[in-house]
DRENPA-3360 file (N, C-alpha, C; in nm, 2 decimals, always signed):
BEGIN
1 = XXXXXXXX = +12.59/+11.15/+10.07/+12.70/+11.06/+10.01/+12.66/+10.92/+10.04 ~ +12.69/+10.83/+9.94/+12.63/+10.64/+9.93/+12.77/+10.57/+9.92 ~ +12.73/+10.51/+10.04/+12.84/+10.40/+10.04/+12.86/+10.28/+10.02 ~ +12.96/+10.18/+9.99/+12.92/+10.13/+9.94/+12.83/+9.99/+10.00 ~ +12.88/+10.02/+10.11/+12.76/+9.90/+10.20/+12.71/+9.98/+10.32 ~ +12.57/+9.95/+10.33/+12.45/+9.97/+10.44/+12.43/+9.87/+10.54 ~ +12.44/+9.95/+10.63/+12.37/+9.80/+10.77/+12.22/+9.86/+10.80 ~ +12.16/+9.79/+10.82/+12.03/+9.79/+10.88/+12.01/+9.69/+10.97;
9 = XXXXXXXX = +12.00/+9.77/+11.09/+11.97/+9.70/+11.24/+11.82/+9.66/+11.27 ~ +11.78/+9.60/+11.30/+11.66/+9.62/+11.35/+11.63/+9.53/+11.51 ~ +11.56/+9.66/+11.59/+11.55/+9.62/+11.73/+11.42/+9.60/+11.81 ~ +11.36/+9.55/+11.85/+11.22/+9.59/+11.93/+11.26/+9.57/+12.10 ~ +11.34/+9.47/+12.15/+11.36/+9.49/+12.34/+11.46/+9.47/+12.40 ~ +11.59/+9.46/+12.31/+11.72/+9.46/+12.30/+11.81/+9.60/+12.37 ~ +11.76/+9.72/+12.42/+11.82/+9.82/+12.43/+11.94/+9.86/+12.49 ~ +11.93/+9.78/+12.57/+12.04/+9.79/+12.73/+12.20/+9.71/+12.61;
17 = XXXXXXXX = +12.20/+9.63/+12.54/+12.32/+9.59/+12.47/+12.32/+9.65/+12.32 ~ +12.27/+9.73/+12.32/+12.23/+9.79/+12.16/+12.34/+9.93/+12.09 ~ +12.36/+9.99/+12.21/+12.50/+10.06/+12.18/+12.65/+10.03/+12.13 ~ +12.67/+9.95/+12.21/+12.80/+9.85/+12.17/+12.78/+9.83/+12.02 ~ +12.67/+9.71/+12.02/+12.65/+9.67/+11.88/+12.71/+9.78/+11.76 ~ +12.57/+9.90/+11.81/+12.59/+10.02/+11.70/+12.73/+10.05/+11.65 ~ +12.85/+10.06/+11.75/+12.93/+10.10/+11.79/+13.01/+10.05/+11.70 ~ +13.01/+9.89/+11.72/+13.07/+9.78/+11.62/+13.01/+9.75/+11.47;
25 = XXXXXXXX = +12.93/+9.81/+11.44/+12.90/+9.77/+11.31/+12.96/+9.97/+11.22 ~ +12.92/+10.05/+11.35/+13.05/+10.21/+11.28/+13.17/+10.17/+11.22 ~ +13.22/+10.09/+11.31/+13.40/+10.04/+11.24/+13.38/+9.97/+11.13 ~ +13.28/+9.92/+11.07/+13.26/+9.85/+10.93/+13.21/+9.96/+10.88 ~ +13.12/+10.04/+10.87/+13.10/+10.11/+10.77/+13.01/+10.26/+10.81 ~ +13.04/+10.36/+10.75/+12.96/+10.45/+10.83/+12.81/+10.46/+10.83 ~ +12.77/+10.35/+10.74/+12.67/+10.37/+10.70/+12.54/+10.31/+10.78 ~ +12.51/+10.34/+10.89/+12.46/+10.21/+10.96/+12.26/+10.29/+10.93;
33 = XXXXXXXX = +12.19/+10.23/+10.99/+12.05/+10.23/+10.98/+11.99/+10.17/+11.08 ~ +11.93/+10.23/+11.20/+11.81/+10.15/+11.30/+11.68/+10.18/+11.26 ~ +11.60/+10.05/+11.26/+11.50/+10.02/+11.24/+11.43/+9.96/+11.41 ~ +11.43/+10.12/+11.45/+11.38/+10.10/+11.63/+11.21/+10.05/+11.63 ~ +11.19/+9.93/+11.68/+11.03/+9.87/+11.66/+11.04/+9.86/+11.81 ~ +11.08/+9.96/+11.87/+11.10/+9.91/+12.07/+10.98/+10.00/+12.11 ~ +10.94/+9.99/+12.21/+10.82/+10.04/+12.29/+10.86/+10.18/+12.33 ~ +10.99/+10.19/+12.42/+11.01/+10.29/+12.45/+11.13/+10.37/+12.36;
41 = XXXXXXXX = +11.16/+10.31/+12.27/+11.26/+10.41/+12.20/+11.39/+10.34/+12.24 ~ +11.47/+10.40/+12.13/+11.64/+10.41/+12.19/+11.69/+10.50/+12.20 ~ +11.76/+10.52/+12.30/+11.82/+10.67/+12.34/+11.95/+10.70/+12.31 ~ +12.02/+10.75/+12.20/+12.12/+10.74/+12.17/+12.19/+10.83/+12.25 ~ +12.23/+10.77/+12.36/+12.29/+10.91/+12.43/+12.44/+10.97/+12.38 ~ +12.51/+10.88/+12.35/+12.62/+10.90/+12.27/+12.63/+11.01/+12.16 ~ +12.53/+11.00/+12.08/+12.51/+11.07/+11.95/+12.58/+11.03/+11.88 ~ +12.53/+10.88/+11.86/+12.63/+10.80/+11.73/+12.57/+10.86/+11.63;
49 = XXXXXXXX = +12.62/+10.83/+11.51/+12.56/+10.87/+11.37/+12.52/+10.74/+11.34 ~ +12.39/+10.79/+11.34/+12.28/+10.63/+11.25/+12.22/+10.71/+11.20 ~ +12.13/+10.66/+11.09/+12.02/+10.67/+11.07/+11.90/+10.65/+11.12 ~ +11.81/+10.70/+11.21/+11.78/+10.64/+11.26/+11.59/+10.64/+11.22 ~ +11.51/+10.49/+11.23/+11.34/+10.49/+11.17/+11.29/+10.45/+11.29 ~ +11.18/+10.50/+11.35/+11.15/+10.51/+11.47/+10.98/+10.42/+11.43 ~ +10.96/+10.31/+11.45/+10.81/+10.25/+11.40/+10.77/+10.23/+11.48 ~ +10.63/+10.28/+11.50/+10.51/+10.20/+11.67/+10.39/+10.25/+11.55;
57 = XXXXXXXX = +10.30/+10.14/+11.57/+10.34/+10.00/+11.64/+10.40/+9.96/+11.57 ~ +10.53/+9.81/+11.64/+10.55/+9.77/+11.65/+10.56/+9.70/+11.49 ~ +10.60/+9.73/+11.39/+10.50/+9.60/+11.27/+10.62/+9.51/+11.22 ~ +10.70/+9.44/+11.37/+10.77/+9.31/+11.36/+10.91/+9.35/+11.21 ~ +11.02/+9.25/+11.20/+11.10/+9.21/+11.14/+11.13/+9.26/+11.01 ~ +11.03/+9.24/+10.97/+10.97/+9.28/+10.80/+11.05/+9.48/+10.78 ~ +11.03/+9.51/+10.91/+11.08/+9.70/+10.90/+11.18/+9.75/+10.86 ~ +11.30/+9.62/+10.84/+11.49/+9.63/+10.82/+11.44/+9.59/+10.62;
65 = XXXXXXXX = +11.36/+9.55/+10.60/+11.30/+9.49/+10.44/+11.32/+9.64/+10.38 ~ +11.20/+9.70/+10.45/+11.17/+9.86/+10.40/+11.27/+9.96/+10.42 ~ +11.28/+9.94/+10.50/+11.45/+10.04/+10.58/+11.53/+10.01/+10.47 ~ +11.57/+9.89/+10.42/+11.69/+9.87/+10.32/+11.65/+9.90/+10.18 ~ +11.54/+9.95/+10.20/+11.53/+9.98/+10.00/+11.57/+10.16/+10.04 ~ +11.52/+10.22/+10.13/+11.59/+10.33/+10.14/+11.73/+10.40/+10.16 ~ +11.78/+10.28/+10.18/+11.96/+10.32/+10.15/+12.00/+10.32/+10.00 ~ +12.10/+10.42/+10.01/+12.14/+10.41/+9.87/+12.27/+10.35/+9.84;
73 = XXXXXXXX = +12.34/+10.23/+9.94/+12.44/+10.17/+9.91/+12.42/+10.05/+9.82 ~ +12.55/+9.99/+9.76/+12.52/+9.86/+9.66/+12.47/+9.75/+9.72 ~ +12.54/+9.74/+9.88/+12.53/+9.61/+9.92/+12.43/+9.65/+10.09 ~ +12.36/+9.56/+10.11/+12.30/+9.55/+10.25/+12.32/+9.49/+10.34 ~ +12.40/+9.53/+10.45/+12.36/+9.36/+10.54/+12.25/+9.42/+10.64 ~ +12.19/+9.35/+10.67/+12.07/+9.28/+10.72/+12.08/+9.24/+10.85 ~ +12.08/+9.30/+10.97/+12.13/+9.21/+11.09/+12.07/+9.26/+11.23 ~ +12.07/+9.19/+11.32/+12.01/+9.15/+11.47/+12.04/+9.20/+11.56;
81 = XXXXXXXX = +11.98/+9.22/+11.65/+12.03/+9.31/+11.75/+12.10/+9.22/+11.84 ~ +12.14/+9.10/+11.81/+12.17/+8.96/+11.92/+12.32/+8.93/+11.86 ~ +12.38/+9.02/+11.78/+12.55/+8.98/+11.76/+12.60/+9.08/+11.71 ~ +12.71/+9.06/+11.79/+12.79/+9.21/+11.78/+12.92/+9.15/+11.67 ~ +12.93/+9.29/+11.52/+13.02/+9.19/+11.40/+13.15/+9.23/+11.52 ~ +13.26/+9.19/+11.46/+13.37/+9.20/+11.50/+13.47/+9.19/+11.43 ~ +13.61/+9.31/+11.43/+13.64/+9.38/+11.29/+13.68/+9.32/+11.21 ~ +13.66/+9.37/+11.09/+13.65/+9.25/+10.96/+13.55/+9.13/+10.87;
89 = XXXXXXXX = +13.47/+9.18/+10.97/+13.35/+9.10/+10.93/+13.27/+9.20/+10.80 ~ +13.30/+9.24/+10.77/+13.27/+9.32/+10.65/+13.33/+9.31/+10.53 ~ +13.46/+9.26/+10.55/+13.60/+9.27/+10.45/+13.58/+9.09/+10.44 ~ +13.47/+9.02/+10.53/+13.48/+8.84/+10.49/+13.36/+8.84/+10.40 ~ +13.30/+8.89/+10.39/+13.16/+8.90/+10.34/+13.18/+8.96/+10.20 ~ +13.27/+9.07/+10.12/+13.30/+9.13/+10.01/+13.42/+9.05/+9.98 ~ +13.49/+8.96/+10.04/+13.59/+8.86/+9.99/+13.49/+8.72/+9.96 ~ +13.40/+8.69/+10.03/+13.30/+8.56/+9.95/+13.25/+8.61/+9.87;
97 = XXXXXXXX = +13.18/+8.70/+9.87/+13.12/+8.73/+9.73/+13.16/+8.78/+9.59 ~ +13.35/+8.78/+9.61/+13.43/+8.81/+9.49/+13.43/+8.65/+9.42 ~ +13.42/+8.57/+9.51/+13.41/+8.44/+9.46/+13.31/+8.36/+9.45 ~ +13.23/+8.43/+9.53/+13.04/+8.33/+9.45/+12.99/+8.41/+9.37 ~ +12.96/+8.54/+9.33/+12.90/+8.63/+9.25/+12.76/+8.66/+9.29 ~ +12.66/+8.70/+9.20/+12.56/+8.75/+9.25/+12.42/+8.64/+9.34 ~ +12.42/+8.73/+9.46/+12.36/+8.59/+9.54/+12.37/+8.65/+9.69 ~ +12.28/+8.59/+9.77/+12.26/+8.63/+9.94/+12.34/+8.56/+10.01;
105 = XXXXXXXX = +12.43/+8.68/+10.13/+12.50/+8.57/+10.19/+12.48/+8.58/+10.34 ~ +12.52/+8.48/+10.39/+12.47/+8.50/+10.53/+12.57/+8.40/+10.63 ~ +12.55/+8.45/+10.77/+12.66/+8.35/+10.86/+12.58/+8.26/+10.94 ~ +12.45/+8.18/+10.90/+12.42/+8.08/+10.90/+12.31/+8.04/+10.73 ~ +12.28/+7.90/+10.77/+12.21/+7.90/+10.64/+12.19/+7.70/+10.62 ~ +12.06/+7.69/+10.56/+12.02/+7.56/+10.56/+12.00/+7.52/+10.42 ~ +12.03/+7.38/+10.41/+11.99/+7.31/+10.29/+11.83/+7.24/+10.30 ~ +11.74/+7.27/+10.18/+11.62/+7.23/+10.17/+11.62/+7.04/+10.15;
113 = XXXXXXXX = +11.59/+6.94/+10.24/+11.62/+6.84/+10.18/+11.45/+6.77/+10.20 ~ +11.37/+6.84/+10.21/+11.22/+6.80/+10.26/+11.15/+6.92/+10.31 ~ +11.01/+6.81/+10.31/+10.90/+6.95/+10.36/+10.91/+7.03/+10.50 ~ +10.99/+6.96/+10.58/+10.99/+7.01/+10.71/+11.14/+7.12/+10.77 ~ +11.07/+7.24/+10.81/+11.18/+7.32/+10.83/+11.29/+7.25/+10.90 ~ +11.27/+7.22/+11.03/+11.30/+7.18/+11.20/+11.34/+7.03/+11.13 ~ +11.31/+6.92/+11.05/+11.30/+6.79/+11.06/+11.37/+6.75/+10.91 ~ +11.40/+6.84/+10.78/+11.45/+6.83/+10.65/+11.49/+6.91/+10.61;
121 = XXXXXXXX = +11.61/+6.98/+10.70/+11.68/+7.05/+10.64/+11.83/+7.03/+10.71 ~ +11.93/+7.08/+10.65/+12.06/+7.06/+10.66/+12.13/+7.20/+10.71 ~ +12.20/+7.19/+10.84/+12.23/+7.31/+10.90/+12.40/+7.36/+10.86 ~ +12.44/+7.47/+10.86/+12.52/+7.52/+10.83/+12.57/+7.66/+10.96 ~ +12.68/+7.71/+10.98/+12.73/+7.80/+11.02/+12.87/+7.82/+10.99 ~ +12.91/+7.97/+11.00/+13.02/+8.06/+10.96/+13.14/+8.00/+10.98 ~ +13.15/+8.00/+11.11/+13.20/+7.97/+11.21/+13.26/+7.81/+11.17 ~ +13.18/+7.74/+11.10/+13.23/+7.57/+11.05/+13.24/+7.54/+10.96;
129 = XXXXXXXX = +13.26/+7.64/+10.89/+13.28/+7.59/+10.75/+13.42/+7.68/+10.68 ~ +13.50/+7.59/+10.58/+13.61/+7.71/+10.53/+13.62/+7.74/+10.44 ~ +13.49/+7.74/+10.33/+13.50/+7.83/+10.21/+13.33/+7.81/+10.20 ~ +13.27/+7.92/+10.12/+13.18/+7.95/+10.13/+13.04/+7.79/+10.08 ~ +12.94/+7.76/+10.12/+12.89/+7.68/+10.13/+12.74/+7.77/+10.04 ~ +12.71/+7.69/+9.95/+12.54/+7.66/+9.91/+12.44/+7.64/+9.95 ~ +12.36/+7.77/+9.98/+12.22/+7.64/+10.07/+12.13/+7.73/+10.04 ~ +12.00/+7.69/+10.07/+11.87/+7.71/+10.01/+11.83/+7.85/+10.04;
137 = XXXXXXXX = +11.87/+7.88/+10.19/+11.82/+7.99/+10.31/+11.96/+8.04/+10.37 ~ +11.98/+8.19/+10.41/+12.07/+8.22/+10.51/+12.03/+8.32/+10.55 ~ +12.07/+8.34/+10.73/+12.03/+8.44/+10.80/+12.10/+8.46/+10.90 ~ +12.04/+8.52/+11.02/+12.10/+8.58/+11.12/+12.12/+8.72/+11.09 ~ +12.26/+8.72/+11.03/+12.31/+8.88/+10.96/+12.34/+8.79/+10.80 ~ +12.28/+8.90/+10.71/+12.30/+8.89/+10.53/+12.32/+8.99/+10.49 ~ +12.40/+8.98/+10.38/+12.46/+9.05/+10.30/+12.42/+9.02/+10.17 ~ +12.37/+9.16/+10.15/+12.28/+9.14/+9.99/+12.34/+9.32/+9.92;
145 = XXXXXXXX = +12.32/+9.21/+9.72/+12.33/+9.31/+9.64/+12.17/+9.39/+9.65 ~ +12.15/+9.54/+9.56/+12.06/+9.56/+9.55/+11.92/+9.48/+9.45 ~ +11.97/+9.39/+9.39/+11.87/+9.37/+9.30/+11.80/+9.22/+9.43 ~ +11.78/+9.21/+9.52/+11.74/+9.10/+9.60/+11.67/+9.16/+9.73 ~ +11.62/+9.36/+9.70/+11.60/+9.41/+9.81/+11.45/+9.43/+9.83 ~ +11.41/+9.49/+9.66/+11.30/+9.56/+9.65/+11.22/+9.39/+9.66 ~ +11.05/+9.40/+9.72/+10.96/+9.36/+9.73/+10.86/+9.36/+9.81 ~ +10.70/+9.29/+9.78/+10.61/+9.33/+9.81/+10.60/+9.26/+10.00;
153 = XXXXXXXX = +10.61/+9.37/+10.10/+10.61/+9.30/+10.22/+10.45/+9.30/+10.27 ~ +10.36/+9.27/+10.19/+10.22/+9.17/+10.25/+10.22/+9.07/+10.33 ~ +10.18/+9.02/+10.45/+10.23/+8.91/+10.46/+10.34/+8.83/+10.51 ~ +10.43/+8.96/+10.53/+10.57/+8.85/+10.56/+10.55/+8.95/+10.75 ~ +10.52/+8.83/+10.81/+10.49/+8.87/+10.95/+10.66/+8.85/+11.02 ~ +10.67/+8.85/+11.13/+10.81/+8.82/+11.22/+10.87/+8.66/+11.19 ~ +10.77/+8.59/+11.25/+10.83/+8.44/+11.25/+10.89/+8.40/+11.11 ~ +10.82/+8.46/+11.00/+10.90/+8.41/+10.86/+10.95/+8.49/+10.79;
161 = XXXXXXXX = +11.00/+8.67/+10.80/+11.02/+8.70/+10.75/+11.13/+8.72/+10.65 ~ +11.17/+8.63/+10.74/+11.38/+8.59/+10.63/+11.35/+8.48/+10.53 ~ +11.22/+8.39/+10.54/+11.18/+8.30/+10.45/+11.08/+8.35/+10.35 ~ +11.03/+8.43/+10.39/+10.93/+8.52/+10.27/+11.00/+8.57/+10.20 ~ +11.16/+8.65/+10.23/+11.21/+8.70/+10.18/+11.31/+8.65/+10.05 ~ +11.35/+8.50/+10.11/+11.42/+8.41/+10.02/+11.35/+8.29/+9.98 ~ +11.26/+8.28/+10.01/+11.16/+8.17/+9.97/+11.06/+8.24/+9.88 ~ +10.98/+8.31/+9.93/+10.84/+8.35/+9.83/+10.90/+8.47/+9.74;
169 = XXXXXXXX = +11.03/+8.53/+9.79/+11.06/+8.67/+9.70/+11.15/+8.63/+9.57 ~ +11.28/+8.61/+9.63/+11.37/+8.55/+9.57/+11.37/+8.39/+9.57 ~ +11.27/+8.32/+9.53/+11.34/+8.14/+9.56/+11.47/+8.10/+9.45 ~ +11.44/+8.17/+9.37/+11.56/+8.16/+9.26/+11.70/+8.23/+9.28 ~ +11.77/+8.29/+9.35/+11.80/+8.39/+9.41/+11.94/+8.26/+9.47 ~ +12.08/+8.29/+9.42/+12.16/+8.17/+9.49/+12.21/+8.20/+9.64 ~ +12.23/+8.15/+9.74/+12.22/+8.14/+9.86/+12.43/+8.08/+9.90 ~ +12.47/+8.16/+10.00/+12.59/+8.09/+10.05/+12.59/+8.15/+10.18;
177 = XXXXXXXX = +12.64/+8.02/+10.30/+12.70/+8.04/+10.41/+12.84/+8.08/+10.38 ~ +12.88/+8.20/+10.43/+13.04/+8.22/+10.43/+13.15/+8.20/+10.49 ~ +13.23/+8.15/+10.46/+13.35/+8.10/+10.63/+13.40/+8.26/+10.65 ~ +13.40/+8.26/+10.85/+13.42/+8.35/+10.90/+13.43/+8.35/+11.03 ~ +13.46/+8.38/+11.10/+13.46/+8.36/+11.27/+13.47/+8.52/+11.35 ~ +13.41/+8.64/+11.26/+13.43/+8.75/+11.27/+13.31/+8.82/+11.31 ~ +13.29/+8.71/+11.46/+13.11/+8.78/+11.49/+13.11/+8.70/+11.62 ~ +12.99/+8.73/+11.69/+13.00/+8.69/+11.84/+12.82/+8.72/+11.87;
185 = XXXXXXXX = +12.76/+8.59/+11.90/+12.61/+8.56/+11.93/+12.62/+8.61/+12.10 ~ +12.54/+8.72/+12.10/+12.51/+8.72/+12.30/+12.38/+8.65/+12.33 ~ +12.43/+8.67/+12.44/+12.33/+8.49/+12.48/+12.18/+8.52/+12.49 ~ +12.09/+8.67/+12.42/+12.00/+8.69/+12.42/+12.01/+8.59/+12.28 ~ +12.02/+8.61/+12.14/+11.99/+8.56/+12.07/+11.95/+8.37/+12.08 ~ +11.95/+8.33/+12.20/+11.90/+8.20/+12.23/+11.84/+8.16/+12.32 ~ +11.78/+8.33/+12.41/+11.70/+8.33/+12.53/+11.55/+8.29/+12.51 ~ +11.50/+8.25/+12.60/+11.35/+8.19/+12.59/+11.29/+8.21/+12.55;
193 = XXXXXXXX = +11.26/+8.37/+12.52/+11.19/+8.44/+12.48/+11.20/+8.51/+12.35 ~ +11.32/+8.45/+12.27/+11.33/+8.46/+12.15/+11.24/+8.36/+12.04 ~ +11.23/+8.42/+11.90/+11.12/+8.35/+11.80/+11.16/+8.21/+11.80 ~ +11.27/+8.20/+11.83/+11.31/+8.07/+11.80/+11.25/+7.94/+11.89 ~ +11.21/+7.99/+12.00/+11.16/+7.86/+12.09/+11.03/+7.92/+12.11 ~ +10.95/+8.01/+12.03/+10.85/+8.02/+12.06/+10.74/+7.92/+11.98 ~ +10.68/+7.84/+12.07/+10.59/+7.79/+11.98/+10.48/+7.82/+11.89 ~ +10.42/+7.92/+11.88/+10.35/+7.99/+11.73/+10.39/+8.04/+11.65;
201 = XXXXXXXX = +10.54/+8.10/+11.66/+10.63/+8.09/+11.61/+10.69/+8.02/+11.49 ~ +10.72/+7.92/+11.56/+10.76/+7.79/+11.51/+10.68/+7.73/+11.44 ~ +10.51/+7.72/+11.47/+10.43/+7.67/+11.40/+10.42/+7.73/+11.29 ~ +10.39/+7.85/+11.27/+10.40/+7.95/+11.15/+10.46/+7.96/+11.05 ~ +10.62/+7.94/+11.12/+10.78/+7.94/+11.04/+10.78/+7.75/+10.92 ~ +10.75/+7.66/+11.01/+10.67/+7.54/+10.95/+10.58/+7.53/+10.87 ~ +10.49/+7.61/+10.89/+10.39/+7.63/+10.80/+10.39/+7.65/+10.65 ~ +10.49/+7.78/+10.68/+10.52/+7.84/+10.53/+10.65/+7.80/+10.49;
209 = XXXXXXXX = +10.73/+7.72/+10.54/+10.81/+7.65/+10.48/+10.78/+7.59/+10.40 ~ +10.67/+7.43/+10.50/+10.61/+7.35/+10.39/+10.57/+7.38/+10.25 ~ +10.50/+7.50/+10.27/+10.43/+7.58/+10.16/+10.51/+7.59/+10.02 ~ +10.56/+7.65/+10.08/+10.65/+7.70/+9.98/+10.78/+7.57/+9.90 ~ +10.77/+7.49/+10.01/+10.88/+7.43/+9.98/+10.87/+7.30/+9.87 ~ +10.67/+7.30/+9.85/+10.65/+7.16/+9.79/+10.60/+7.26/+9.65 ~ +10.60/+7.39/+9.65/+10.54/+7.47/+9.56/+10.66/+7.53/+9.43 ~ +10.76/+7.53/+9.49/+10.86/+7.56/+9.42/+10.98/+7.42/+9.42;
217 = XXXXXXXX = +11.06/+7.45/+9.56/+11.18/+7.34/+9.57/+11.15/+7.21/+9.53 ~ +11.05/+7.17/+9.56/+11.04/+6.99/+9.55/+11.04/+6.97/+9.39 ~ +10.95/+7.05/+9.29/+10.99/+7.04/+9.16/+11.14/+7.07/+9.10 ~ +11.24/+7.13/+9.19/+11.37/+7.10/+9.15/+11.43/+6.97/+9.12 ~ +11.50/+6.96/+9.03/+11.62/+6.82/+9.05/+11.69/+6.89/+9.18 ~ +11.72/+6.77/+9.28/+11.78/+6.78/+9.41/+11.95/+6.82/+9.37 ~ +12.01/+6.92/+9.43/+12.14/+6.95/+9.42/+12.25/+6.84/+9.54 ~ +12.18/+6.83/+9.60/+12.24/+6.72/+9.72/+12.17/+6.62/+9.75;
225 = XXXXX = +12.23/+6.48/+9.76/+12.19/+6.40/+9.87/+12.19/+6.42/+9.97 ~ +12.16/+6.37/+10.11/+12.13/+6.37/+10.21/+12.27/+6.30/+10.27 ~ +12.29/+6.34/+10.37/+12.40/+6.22/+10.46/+12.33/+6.09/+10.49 ~ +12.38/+5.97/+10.50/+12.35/+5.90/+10.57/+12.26/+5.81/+10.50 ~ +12.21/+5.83/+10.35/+12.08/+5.79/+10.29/+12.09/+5.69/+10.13;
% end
């Protein structure tokens, strides 16, 4: 039986807080999916009902991409092992997109205003905004129809995989941050040792921003000014 929305988790060293999570994304929908990329496994001692895809090695981020073309729900979200939703975060996400239509949504998300990821772009979150917001890129946790699922994962390594995905797959593909306050970041998701402060990382994620962004975006007419300019 297909329902109408799919979660797909995906984890690689997160274990010890990874239950809960699972636990909390059940009350949104039965439909959940782990995409375990961990060394030693997850042990579901509970015997929750997931779905569960067990990959070694390890082949990074890109694993929740493939995982989600094998659900057979309408809608996907997309989400991290670093935030647990919190109830109704499912019911905020099918109420924005009754009102933006077909398009990726997510509870963060940036405006393209230049070649540089980190230095020209315009930030966004759930959490600060009160009706759904436009922007180039969104991530963290997304919520997608099926036609924004299928594609070619060559290439789309960890550091950029949410930009390979909306930049090189879909660039045409409309984009909204959604107002919401129905989610809660644990403080791994901004620990040292997350992609985010890693420097090759970083370099990489810059890299193929630039790329992409003078290859496609910059020949746009600009949808926004800048603040301040």
């Amino acid at each position: 039986m297909s329902h109408k929305t799919a979660i797909v988790l995906v984890t690689y060293r997160r274990l010890r807080t990874l239950t809960p999570i699972i636990e909390a994304w059940l009350k949104e929908t039965p439909d959940v999916w782990l995409a375990d990329c961990s060394a030693e496994g997850y042990r579901n001692e509970k015997g929750l009902k997931i779905k569960l895809a067990r990959f070694q090695p390890d082949p990074g981020s890109r694993s929740r991409h493939a995982l989600a073309m094998m659900t057979e729900a309408e809608f996907v979200i997309k989400a991290d092992d670093d935030l647990v939703p919190q109830p109704g975060l499912l019911a905020d996400f099918e109420k924005a997109y009754a009102g933006t239509g077909l398009g990726i949504l997510g509870l963060i998300g940036r405006r393209f205003l230049g070649p540089s990821y980190y230095k020209d772009t315009q930030f966004f979150k759930a959490a600060a905004v009160k009706a759904p917001v436009e922007v180039d890129f969104v991530g963290v946790t997304t919520y997608s129809p099926r036609a924004f699922l299928g594609f070619d994962l060559k290439g789309c390594t960890s550091p950029i995989e949410d930009l390979f995905w909306q930049m090189k797959a879909y660039p045409g593909a409309r984009k909204w941050v959604i107002p919401t306050t129905k989610y809660m970041n644990l403080p791994a998701s901004h620990d040292s040792s997350c992609l985010f402060h890693d420097p090759k990382a970083r370099e990489e994620r810059e890299a193929f921003y630039g790329c992409y962004f003078r290859t496609y975006y910059q020949e746009r007419k600009p949808r926004w000014t800048p603040k301040n300019t």
